[in-house]
N, C-alpha and C positions, 0 to 999 in steps of 0.2 A: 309372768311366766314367759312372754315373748311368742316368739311366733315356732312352730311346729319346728323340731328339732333338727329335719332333713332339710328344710330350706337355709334355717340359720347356718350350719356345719357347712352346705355347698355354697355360701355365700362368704363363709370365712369368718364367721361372727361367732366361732365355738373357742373352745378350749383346745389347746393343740395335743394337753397329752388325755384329755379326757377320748374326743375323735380318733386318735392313733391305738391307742389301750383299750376304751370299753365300748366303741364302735365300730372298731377296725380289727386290731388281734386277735383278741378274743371272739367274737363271735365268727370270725371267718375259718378259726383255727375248727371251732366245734362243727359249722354248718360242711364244712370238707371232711372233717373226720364223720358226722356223721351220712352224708353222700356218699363217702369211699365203703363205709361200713354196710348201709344198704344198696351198696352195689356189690359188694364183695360175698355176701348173705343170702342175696338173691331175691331180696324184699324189696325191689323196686324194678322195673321194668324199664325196657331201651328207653319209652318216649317219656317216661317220668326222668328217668336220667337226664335225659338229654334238653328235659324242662329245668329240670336242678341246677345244670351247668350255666341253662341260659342267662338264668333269677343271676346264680353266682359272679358272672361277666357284667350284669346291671350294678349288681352291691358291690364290683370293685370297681366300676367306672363312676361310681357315688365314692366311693371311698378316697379316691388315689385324688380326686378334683378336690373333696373336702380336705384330706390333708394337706393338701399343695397351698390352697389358699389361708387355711389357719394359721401355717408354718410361716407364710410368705407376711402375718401381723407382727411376727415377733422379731422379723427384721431380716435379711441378708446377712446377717456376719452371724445370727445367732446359732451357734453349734449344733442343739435340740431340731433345730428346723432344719436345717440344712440333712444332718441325720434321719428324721423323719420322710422328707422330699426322696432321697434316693432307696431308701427302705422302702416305700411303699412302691416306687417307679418298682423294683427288684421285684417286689412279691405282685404286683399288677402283671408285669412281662413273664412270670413263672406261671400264674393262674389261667393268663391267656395261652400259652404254649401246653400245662398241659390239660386242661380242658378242649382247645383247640383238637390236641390228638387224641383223645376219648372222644369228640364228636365225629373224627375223621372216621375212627374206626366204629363206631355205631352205624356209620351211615354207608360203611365198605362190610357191613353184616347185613 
């Protein structure tokens, strides 16, 4: 079985499109829609927010290091990785800007 699935993926010992698809996409796509949903609903409060956003900033700085290094096995010229490398950079620099201004503005309430 190996060793615990976050260690293996941040060290680059995973599958690249398993890491990008069922650890990355997807669940980040759900954990933001449903964040946005219980904040939009009113079922979550500033400091749970603002805890949501934090966790969310940790699982894409596991994310974006895990695909970099899995991509970076399947070589330099491989197209998949290379695509996957600036896809995740994109969606990492999106998450951080705008989480970053939902914090600004929780903390200017």
């Amino acid at each position: 079985m190996g060793r615990f699935f976050l260690i293996r993926y941040w060290k680059g010992e995973g599958s690249l499109a398993r890491v990008f698809w069922l650890y990355g996409v997807i669940p980040s796509t759900l954990a933001i829609a449903l964040v946005a949903w219980a904040a939009a609903t009113g079922r979550i409060g500033e400091r749970s927010l603002a805890g949501a956003i934090a966790a969310l900033f940790v699982y894409t700085a596991w994310i974006l290091v895990s695909v970099w290094r899995c991509a970076a096995r399947r070589g330099e010229d491989d197209l998949y990785g290379i695509m996957a490398r600036w896809l995740t950079v994109a969606w990492a620099i999106n998450a951080i800007l705008v989480g970053g201004f939902v914090l600004v503005r929780l903390l200017a309430s």
